[in-house]
Each structure stands twice: as structure tokens, then as C-alpha cells.
C-alpha positions, 0 to 999 in steps of 0.5 A: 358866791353862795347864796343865803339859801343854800347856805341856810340849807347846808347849816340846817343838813348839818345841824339835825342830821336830815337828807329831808330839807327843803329852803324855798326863797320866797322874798319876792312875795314881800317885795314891797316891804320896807326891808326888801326896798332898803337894798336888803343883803344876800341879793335881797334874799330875806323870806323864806320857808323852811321844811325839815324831817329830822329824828332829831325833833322827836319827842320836841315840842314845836317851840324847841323845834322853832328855837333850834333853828331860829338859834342855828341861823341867829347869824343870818338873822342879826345879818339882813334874814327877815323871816322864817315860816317853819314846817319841822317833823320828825319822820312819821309826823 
């Protein structure tokens, strides 16, 4: 089975076109949240950081560039994904 992680990495290649992203599992930093405890799908994969260079986030402010992706994984989200911390450039950013 695949994981949320890697799910979410291929959806977000895909999406803006990049060979430049990174999705780093950082659920167990959040263990003792409430959702981590209620027996949170995907294995428990609820928190993660997301790095992403892509062109096409040239001339996006940070909202567009935020809305992008939190629309792309609105899936995951209404699924059990908790939380986002997002780092997204255009290349020379």
C-alpha cells in the first residue's frame, strides 16, 4: 500500500510540474494531539512538511501559492491530513 506521503509527493510532481519536492513526515512530532490519539488513518500520517521549487509559482504571491496546494491535497485533508507547514518557491527564490 502506499503511503499518504508518497501519495502526496507524486500528486504535488504532478501538479506544478517540479523534480523539486520534498514531503517529510513529521506526525511524530504531534503524537500527543488529539487526532494523532483518535487512531488517525493513513497509519497515523497526519503532519507534514512540504518543500516545493516549481515555475509555476512565479509571479504567486504566498496566499496563491498556499491555496494551490492546500486545494490539490482538499482530499487528504477532508480524509484524516491534519497539517501543512509549506515552503514553496519558484527556482531563483
Amino acid at each position: 500500500m502506499i503511503s499518504l506521503r508518497e501519495r502526496m509527493e507524486v500528486k504535488l510532481r504532478d501538479a506544478f510540474a517540479s523534480t523539486d519536492v520534498q514531503v517529510i513526515d513529521e506526525s511524530h512530532k504531534h503524537a500527543g494531539h488529539i487526532v494523532h490519539e483518535g487512531g488517525a488513518p493513513h497509519g497515523g500520517e497526519t503532519h507534514f512538511r512540504v518543500r516545493i521549487v516549481s515555475p509555476a509559482f512565479a509571479g504567486k504571491s504566498r496566499v496563491e501559492r498556499h491555496r494551490a496546494v492546500n486545494a490539490l491535497l482538499a482530499g487528504d485533508f477532508a480524509a484524516g491530513l491534519h497539517a501543512l507547514a509549506l515552503d514553496l518557491r519558484a527556482p531563483g527564490e
